[in-house]
C-alpha positions in Angstrom: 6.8 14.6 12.3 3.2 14.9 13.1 0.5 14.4 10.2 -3.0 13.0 10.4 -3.8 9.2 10.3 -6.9 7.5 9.7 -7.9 4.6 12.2 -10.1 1.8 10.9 -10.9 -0.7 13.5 -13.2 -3.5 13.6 -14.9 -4.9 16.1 -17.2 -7.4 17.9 -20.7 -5.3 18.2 -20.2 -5.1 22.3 -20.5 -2.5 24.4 -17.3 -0.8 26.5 -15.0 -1.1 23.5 -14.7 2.3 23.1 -13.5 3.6 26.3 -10.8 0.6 25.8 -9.9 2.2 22.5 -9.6 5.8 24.3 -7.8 4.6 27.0 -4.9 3.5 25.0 -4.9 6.9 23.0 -5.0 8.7 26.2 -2.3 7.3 27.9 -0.5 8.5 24.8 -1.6 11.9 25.2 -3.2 11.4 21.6 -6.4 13.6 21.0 -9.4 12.3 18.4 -9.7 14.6 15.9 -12.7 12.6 14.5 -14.6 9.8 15.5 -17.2 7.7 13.8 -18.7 4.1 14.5 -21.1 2.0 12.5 -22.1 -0.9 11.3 -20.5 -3.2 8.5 -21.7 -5.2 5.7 -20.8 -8.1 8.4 -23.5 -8.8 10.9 -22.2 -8.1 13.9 -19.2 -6.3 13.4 -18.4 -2.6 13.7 -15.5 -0.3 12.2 -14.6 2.6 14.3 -13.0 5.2 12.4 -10.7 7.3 14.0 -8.9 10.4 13.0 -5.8 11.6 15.0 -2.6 13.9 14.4 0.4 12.5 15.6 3.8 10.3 14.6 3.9 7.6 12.4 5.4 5.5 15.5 2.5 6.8 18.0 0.1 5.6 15.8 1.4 2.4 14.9 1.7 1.7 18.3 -1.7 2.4 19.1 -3.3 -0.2 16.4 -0.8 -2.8 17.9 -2.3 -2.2 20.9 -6.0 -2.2 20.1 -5.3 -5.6 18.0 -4.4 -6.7 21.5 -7.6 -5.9 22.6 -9.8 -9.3 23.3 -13.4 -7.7 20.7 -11.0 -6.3 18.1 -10.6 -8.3 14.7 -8.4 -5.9 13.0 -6.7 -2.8 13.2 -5.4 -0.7 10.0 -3.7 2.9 9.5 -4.1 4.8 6.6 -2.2 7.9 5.1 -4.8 10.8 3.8 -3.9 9.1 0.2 -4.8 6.0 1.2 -8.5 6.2 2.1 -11.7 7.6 0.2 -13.9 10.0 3.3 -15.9 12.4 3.6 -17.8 14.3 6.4 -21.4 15.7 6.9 -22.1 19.1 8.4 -25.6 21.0 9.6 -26.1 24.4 9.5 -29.1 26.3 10.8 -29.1 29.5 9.1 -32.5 32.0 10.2 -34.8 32.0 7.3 -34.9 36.0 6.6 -31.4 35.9 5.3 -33.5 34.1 2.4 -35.7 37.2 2.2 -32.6 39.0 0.8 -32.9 37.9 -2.6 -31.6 34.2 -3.9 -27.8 35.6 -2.6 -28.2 32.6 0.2 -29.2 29.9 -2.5 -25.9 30.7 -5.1 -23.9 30.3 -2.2 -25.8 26.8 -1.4 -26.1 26.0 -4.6 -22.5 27.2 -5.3 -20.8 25.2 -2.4 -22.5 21.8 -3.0 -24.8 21.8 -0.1 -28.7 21.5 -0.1 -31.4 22.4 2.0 -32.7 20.4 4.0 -35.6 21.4 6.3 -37.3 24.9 6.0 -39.0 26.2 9.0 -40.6 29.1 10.0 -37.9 30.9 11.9 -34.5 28.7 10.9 -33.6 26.9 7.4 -31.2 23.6 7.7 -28.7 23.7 5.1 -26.5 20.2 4.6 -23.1 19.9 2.7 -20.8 16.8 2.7 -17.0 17.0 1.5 -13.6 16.9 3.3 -13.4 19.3 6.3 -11.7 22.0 4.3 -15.2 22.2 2.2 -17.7 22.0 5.3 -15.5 24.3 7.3 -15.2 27.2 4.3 -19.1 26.9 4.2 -19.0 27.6 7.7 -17.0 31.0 7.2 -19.7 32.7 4.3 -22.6 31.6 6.5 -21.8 32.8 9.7 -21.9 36.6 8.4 -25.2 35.7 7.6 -26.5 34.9 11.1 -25.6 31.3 11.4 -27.7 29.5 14.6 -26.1 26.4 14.9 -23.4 24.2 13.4 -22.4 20.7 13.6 -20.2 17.7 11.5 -20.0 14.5 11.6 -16.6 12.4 12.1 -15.2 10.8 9.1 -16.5 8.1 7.5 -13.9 6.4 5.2 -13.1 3.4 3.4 -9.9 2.1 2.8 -8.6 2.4 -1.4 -7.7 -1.3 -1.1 -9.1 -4.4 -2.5 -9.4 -6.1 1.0 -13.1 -7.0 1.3 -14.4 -6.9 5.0 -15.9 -10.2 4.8 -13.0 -12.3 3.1 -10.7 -10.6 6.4 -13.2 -11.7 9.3 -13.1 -15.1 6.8 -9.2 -16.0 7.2 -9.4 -14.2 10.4 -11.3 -17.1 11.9 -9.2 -20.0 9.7 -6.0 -18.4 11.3 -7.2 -17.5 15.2 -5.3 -14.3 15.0 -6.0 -10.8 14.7 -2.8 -10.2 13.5 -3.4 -10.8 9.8 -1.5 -7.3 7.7 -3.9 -4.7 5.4 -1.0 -5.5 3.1 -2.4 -9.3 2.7 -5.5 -8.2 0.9 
């Protein structure tokens, strides 16, 4: 059965580990749903977070295969339960529909979101929350004469105790990147 998974991967802050990381889903026809790569509270390491809809099997395969990968230091899968994420979303909006009356700033004000920038001829209105939330913004804008949209990937953290630090810590002690999420 096919559900969604969250990726966490960390890395060695090089370049080209992406396309190694795609590679491996693409040879098993798996699409990203959501990708998103930053910095950690380790210099010099990175956590790619990747969303994708697949089997439990397909993507347990794929982290064993990107642990294989020389620059990887860990590789973890999370259930939706399993993680704490959200996702950031833009949307330009032309500044008469705030000429209407204060109808545009309830539904702002009313679906979390701010605003960000106000121009002349456009308005930028920002929301964070779960897909679901940034995409039902989406639907009551675009009546209004939405001019652009865009959201971010998921950023997540995983709901365990492991600390990123302590991991890289016994990683280096034990020369293998094969250490479990379940060990911390």
């Amino acid at each position: 059965m096919e559900k969604q998974y969250t990726m966490s991967v960390l890395t060695e802050d090089k370049a080209g580990l992406l396309n190694n990381l795609t590679i491996i889903l693409t040879r098993r026809k798996i699409n990203i749903d959501s990708l998103n790569v930053s910095t950690t509270e380790v210099k010099g390491i990175s956590r790619f977070t990747i969303v994708v809809t697949t089997s439990k099997d397909k993507v347990d395969n794929c982290v064993k295969q990107f642990r294989k990968l020389i620059d990887v230091l860990g590789a973890f899968v999370y259930e939706e339960d399993e993680v704490y994420y959200q996702e950031l979303a833009l949307y330009k909006v032309p500044t008469s529909v705030f000429l209407n009356g204060n109808k545009i700033e309830t539904l702002v004000r009313n679906n979390g979101a701010r605003i960000l920038v106000i121009e002349a001829d456009h308005i930028i209105i920002e929301k964070t929350g779960h897909m679901e939330d940034t995409q039902d913004l989406y639907r009551k804008l675009e009546p209004l004469g939405l001019l652009e949209f865009v959201r971010s990937g998921r950023v997540a953290i995983s709901k365990s105790k492991r600390k990123t630090e302590a991991y890289i810590k016994e990683l280096e002690e034990t020369r293998s990147n094969e250490l479990s999420i379940k060990d911390y």
